[in-house]
C-alpha positions in Angstrom: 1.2 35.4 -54.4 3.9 34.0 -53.1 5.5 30.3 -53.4 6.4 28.8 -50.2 7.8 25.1 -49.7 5.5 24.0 -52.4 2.8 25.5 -52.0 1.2 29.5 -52.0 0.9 32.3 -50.2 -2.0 34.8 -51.1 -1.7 38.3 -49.6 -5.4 40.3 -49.5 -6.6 43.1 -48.2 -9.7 43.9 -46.9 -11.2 47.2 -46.0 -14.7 46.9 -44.3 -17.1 49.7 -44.0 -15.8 53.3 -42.5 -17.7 52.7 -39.2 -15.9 49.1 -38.4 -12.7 50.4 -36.8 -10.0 47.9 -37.9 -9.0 46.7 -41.5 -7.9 42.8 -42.2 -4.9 41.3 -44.1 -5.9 38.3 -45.3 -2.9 35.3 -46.1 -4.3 31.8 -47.5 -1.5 29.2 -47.6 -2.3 26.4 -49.7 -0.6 22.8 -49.0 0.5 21.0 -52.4 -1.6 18.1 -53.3 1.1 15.2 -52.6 1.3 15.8 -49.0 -2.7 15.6 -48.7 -3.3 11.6 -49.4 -5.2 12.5 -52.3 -7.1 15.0 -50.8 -7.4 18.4 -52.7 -5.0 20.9 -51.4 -5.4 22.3 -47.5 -5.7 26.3 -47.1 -4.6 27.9 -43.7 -6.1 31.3 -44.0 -4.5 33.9 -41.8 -6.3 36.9 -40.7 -4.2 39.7 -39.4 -6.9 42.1 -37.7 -5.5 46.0 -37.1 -6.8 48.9 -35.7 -7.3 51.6 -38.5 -5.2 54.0 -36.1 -2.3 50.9 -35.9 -1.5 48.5 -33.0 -2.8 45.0 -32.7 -2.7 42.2 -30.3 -4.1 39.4 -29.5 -5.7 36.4 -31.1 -9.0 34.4 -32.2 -10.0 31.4 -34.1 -12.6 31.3 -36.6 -13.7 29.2 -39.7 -13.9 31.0 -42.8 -15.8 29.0 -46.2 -14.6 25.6 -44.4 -10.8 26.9 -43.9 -9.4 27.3 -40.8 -8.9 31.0 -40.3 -6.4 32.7 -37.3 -6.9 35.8 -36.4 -4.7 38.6 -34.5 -4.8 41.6 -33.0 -8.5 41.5 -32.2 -8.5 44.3 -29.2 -12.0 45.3 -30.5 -15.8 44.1 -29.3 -17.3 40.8 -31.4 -20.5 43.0 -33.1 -17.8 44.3 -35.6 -16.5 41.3 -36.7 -19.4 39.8 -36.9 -21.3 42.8 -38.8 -18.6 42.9 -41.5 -18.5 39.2 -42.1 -22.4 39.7 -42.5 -21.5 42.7 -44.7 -19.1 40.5 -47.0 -21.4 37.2 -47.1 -23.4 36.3 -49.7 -26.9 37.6 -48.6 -24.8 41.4 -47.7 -26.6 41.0 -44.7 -25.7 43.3 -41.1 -26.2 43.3 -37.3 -28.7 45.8 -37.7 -30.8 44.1 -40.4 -30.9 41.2 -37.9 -31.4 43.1 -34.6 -34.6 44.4 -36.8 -35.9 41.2 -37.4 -37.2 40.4 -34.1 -38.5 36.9 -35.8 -35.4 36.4 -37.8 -34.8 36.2 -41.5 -35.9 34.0 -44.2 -32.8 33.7 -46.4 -34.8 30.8 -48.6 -34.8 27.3 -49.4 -31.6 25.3 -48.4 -29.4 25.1 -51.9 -27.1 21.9 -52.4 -23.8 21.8 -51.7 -22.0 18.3 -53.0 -20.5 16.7 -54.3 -18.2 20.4 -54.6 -17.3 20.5 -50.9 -16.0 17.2 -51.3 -12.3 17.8 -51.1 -11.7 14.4 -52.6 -10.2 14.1 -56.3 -13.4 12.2 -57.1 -15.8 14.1 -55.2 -16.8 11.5 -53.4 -17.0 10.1 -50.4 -14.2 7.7 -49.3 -16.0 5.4 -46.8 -13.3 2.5 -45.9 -9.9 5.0 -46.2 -6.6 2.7 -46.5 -5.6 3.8 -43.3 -9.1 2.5 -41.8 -9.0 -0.5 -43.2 -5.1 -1.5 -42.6 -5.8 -0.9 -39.0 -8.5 -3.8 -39.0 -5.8 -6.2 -37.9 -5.7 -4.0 -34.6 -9.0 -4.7 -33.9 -8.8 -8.0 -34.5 -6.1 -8.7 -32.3 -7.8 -7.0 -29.5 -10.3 -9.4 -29.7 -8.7 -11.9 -30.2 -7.2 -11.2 -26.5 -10.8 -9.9 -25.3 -13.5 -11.6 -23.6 -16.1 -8.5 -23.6 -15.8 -5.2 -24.4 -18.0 -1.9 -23.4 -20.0 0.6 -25.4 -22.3 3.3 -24.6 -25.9 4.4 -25.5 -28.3 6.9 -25.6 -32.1 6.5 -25.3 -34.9 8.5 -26.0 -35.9 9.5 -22.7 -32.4 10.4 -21.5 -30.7 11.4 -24.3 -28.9 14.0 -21.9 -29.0 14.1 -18.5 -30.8 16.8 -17.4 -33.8 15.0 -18.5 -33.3 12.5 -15.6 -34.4 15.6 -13.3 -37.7 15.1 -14.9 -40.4 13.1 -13.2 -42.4 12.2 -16.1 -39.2 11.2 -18.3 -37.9 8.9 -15.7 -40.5 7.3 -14.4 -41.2 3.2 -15.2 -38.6 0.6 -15.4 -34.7 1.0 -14.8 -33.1 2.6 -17.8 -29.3 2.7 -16.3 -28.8 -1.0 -17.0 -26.0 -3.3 -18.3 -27.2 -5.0 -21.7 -25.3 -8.1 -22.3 -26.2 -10.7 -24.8 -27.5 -14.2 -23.3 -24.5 -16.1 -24.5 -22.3 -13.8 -22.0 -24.8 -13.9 -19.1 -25.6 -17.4 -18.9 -22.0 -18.7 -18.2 -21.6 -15.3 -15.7 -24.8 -16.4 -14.1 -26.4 -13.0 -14.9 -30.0 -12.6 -15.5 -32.6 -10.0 -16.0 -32.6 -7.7 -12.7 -30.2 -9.2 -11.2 -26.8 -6.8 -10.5 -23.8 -6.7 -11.9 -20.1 -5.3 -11.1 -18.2 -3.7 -14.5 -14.5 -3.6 -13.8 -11.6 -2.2 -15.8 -8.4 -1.2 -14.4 -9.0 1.9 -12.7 -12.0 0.6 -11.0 -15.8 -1.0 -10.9 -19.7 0.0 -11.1 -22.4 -2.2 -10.4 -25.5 -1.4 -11.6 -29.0 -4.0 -13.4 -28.8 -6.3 -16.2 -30.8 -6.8 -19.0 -30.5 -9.8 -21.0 -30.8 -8.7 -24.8 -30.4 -10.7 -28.1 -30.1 -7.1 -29.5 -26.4 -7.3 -28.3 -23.7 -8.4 -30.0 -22.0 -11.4 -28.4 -18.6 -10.0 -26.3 -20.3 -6.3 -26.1 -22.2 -4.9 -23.1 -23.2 -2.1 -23.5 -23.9 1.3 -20.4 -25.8 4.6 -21.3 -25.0 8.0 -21.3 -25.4 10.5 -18.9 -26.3 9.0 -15.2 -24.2 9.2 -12.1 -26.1 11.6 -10.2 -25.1 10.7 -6.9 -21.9 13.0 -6.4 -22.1 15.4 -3.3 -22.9 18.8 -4.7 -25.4 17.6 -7.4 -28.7 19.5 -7.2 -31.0 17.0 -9.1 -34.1 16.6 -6.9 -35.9 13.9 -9.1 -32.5 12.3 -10.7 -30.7 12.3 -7.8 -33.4 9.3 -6.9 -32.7 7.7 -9.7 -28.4 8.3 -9.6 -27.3 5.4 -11.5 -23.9 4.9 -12.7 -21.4 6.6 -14.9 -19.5 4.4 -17.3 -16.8 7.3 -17.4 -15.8 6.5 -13.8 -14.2 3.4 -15.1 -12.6 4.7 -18.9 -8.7 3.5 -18.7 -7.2 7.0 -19.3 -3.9 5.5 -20.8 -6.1 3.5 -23.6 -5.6 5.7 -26.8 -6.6 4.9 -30.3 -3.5 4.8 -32.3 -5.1 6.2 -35.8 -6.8 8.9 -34.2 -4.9 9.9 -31.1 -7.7 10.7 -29.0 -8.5 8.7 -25.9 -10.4 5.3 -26.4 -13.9 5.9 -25.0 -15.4 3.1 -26.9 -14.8 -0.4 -27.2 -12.9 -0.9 -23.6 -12.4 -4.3 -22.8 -14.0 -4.9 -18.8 -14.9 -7.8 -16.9 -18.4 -8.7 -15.8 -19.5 -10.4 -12.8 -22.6 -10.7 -10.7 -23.1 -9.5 -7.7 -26.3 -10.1 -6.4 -29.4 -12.1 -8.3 -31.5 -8.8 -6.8 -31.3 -5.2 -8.4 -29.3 -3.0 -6.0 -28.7 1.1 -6.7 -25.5 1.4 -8.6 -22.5 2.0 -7.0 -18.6 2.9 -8.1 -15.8 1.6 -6.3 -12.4 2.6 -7.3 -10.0 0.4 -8.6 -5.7 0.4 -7.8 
């Protein structure tokens, strides 16, 4: 074991069965607890994969007992990987034992596992983080500055879209609608059926409301998964149906600051009607 910048090194080595052609080196680097915000300490796990005649090149990524594992020199099939990690788990399981099973295997009941894979000092869960919780004054700001902003949703007869290709899951009432709370569609003059245009700065859909109580007052809300009139779709049944796809008008350069991913919820739009009759929904880019 070695000690490196506070924290360790562990050197292993693994030798798998005399048919699996390669043997593994195994490093786990373990981060020292203060730079882990009270988190237990992070292991990087290293696996360096040769051929049992020598060379090696390459590289994979795998997860190995919830640590992140990287992996060179993998110039070998999958099946013997994957046989000696069956070989080394904890039911000493292989590939042929499972190719046997044409059913599968039964490896029994489902046994606990918290609060020890917490990796919290207190084993528990941490459900408002400091960081979470100083960043509240972000959100309030926004809307503070923010007439509506847009969610998405899934429902239970299009929770992905193939299943607008089916006849019997799409049929009955609209279900690519705009839900908007009363107290936002009155003073928009929106009501049920009627059609509205959804604009944010890289462009607009306009698709049918529904008035909802269910919403929150300043959130509308689009599903998941429609837009099936682009050229090239081959979706007999949804391609009736197209609707519209709320990604056509996600502002690219909105980024949440604590994560750093892009911003898919919680965009701020502007909502207008178009038409006091339900139209097919339409996109129109934006500048």
């Amino acid at each position: 074991m070695d000690e490196v910048a506070g924290g360790r090194v562990e050197h292993h080595e693994l030798d798998g069965p005399a048919h699996v052609p390669f043997q593994l080196r195994l490093e786990v680097e373990e981060e020292p607890l203060e730079d882990r915000r009270g988190l237990a300490p992070e292991q990087h796990a290293h696996v360096h994969i040769a051929s049992r005649g020598g060379g090696a090149s390459g590289h994979a990524a795998e997860e190995v007992d919830g640590r992140h594992v990287v992996a060179t020199g993998l110039e070998e099939p999958p099946e013997p990987l994957l046989d000696l990690g069956l070989r080394l788990g904890p039911h000493k399981l292989s590939l042929a034992k499972l190719r046997a099973a044409e059913h599968g295997l039964d490896l029994g009941a489902l046994e606990p596992r918290f609060p020890d894979r917490l990796c919290t000092r207190d084993k528990r869960i941490d459900l408002a983080p400091a960081i979470y919780l100083a960043d509240l004054r972000r959100l309030d700001q926004l809307r503070a500055t923010t007439e509506l902003v847009m969610i998405g949703r899934r429902q239970l007869r299009s929770n992905n879209s193939w299943m607008h290709n089916s006849e019997r899951l799409v049929k009955g009432p609209a279900r690519c609608t705009l839900l908007i709370h009363p107290d936002d569609a009155t003073p928009r003059g929106l009501r049920d059926g009627a059609t509205a245009r959804v604009s944010t700065r890289v462009g607009s859909i306009e698709l049918p409301v529904e008035v909802s109580d269910a919403m929150m007052p300043g959130v509308v809300s689009i599903p998941h998964g429609w837009g099936h009139h682009r050229v090239g779709t081959r979706l007999r049944v949804a391609s009736k149906q197209p609707g519209v796809s709320m990604n056509d008008i996600i502002d690219p350069q909105r980024i949440d600051r604590l994560s750093g991913t892009s911003a898919l919820s919680g965009q701020p739009v502007e909502v207008e009607v178009v038409s006091e009759r339900s139209a097919a929904g339409a996109t129109t880019e934006g500048g």
